[in-house]
N, C-alpha and C positions, 0 to 999 in steps of 0.2 A: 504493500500500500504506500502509497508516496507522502512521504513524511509531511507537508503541509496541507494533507487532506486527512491525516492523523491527528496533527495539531488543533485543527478547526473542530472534530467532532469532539476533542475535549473541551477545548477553550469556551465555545459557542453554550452546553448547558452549563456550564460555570457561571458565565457572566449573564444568561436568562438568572438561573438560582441567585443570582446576588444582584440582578435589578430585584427580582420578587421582592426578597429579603429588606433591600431597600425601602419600598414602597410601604411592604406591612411594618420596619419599623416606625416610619414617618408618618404613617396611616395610623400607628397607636397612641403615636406620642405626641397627634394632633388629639386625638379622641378623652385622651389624659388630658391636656388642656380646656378643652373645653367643659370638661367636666369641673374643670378647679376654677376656671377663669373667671366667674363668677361670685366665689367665696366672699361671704361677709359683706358683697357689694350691695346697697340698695337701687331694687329693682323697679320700675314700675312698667304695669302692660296693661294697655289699654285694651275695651274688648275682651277683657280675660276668660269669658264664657264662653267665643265664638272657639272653633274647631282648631284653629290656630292659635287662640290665647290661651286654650290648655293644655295645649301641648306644650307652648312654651313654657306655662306654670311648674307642670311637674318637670321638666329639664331641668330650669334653674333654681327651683325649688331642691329638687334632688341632690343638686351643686353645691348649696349649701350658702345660697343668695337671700337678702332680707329683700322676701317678695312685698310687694305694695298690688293687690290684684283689684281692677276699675272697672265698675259695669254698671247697667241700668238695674238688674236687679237685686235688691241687698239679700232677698232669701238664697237666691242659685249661687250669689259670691260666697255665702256663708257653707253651703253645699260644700263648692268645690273648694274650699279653705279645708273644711273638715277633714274631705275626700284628701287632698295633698298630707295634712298631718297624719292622717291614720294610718297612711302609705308610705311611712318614711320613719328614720330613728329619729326621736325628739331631740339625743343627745348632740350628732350632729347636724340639725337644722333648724330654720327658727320658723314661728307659726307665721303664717301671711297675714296681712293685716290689710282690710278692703274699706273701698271709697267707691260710692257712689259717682258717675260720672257717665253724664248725657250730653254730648256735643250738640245734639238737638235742643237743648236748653240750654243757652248760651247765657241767660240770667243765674243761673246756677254754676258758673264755671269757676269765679272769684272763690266762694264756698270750697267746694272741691280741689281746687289749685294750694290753699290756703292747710285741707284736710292732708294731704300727700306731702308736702314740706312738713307738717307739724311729725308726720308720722314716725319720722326717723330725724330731723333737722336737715337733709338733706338728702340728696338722690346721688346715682353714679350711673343708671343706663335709664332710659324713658323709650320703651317703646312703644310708637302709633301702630296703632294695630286695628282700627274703628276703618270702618266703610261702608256706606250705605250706595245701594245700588239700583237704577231704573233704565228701564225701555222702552223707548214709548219713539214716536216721531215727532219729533221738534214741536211741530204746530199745534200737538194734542197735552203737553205737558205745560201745567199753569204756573205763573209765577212764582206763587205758594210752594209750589214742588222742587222748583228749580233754587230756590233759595233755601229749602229744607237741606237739599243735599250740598248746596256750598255751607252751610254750617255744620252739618256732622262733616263733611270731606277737608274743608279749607278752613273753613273759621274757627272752629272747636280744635283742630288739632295747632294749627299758629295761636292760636289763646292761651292753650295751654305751653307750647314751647316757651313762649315769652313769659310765662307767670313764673317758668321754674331755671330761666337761664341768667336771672341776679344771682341766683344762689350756685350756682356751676362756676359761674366767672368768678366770684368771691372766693372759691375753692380753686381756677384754674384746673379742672378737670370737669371730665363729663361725657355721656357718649349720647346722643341724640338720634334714631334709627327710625326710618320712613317706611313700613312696610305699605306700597304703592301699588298700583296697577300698570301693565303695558302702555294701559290708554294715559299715561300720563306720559308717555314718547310715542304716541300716537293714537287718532280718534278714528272711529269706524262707524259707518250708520246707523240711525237709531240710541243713538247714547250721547250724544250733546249736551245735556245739562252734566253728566258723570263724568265724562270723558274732560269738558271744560276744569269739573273740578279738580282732578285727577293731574289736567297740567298744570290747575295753579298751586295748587300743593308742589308738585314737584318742584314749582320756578322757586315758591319760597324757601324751599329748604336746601336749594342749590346757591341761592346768592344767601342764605346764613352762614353754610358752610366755609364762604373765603372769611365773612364777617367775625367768626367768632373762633377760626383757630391759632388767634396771637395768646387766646387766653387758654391754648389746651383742650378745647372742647372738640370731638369728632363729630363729626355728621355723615350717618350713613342713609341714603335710601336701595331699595330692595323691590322691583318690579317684575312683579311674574304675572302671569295669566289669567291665573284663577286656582283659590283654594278648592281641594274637591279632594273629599275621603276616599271615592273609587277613581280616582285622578291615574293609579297605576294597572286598575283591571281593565281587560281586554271589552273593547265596546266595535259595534258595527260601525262599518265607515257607512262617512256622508256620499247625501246623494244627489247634492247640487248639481246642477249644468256644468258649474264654473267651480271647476278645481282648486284652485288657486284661491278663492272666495270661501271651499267650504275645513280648506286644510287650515287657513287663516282664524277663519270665526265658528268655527264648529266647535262646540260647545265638549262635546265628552271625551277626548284625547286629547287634552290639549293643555290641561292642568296639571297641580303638583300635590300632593297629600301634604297634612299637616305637620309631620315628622320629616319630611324633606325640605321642606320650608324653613321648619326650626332649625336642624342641621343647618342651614344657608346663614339663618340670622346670628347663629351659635359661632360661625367662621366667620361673619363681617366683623363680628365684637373682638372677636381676638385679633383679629390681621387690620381691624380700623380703616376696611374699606371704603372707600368714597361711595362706591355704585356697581350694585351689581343688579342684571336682568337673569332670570328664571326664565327662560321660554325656550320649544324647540330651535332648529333653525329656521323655517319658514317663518315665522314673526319677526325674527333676528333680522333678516334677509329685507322685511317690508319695513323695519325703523329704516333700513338703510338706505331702500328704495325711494321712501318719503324725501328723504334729505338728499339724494343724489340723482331721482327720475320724477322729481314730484307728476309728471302728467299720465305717468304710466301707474301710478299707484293710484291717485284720484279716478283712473277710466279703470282699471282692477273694482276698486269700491262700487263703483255706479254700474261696472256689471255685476255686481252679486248683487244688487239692492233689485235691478230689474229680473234676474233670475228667480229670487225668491219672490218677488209680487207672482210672477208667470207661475210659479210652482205652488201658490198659493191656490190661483185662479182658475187651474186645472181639476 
């Protein structure tokens, strides 16, 4: 056998066994961090009821994080307070501590803002995690509705950021984290008033970001698709006309469970990344498109809007 085709069939699973090895160690000793990285830090999460806000709870409740858990109602928060203690040693972790908190009641925020500092004297991560969501066509959604969801989406969450970022800057530390929507890097039909809020949240938490890191404070936002519990089970493809339209907005593949999500939020906290997107590549592909073909992507849009009318109308 010729000696550098002897060499090769050593060499070759050697250095596969020690990428592996590589990878699993790096792969633990990320998993080990994230599990510590939190310790003793006060937390707060907004939404701490929805699918995503529980999950985060018991993560970083399990980590061994002074949870502060936010929602509209104080029986389910007191629930899933219980639920997290029962589920963990008391020795090392400490009981969550819940507030009351409706972005849709923006007279009630001062209250609530005022409840979350008192809780601990200060905070170390805040994450948004609230989002209220509609469909409808422009013309059919009323004032009423469209300023409902710029207060739970944009006003209730910059309300809150500003009530509790004297207290971060006075300490020079703090991590501030946006979990967002795609449609907050681009809007799709039927979603105008969400999609509007979705970019203005994003615009504000992009220009606080240059604003407030002389004092140490991190700003991350976090835009995916859509949270979905069977986001990883196998579902039937779409049956639009226009392909491209149904791989884009098709509703059942195309999200992320709330355990992959958390994972996601659990790496932005550690690594203090600026921004990171959640989505296959065909979404990835249409941010791009928008910014660099904008006429191909608005005539993409307006045919799946008449697709789906035709497919209605059949």
């Amino acid at each position: 056998m010729d000696p550098t085709w002897a060499t090769t069939i050593l060499v070759v699973p050697c250095v596969v066994v020690l990428t592996a090895g590589f990878f699993y160690l790096y792969g633990a000793i990320i998993n080990l961090l994230s599990k510590t990285s939190v310790r003793n830090k006060v937390v707060v999460i907004t939404d701490a009821l929805s699918g995503l806000g529980k999950e985060c709870a018991a993560v970083f409740h399990k980590g061994g994080a002074r949870l502060i858990l936010c929602g509209k109602s104080w029986e389910k928060l007191e629930d899933l307070a219980d639920e997290l203690a029962n589920a963990s040693d008391p020795s090392a972790t400490f009981p969550p501590k819940i507030v009351l908190l409706d972005f849709g009641d923006m007279d009630s925020m001062a209250e609530a803002i005022a409840e979350i500092l008192e809780c601990y004297g200060c905070l170390d991560v805040l994450i948004f995690n609230s989002s209220m969501k509609v469909k409808a066509p422009a013309q059919s959604l009323s004032l009423e509705m469209d300023k409902l969801l710029m207060d739970n989406n944009y006003f209730g969450p910059i309300t809150l950021a500003k009530g509790v970022l004297p207290s971060m800057i006075s300490r020079r530390s703090g991590h501030l984290l946006l979990v967002n929507s795609i449609q907050g890097k681009i809007a799709v039909p039927f979603r105008t008033a969400y999609a509007a809020s979705k970019h203005a949240v994003q615009a504000f938490f992009d220009c606080l970001r240059s604003e407030v890191e002389e004092f140490g404070i991190s700003v991350s936002t976090i835009n995916h698709t859509f949270i979905s519990c069977s986001a990883s089970q196998t579902t039937e493809a779409a049956t639009s006309k226009s392909l491209l339209w149904s791989l884009l907005f098709t509703r059942k593949p195309r999200g992320v469970s709330p355990d992959e999500a958390t994972t996601e939020i659990v790496r932005t906290l550690n690594n203090k990344r600026k921004e990171v997107l959640i989505a296959p590549s065909l979404p990835k592909m249409a941010i791009y498109a928008r910014s660099f073909f904008p006429n191909m992507f608005f005539a993409v849009m307006a045919a799946g809007v008449k697709n789906s009318a035709a497919s209605e109308n059949m």
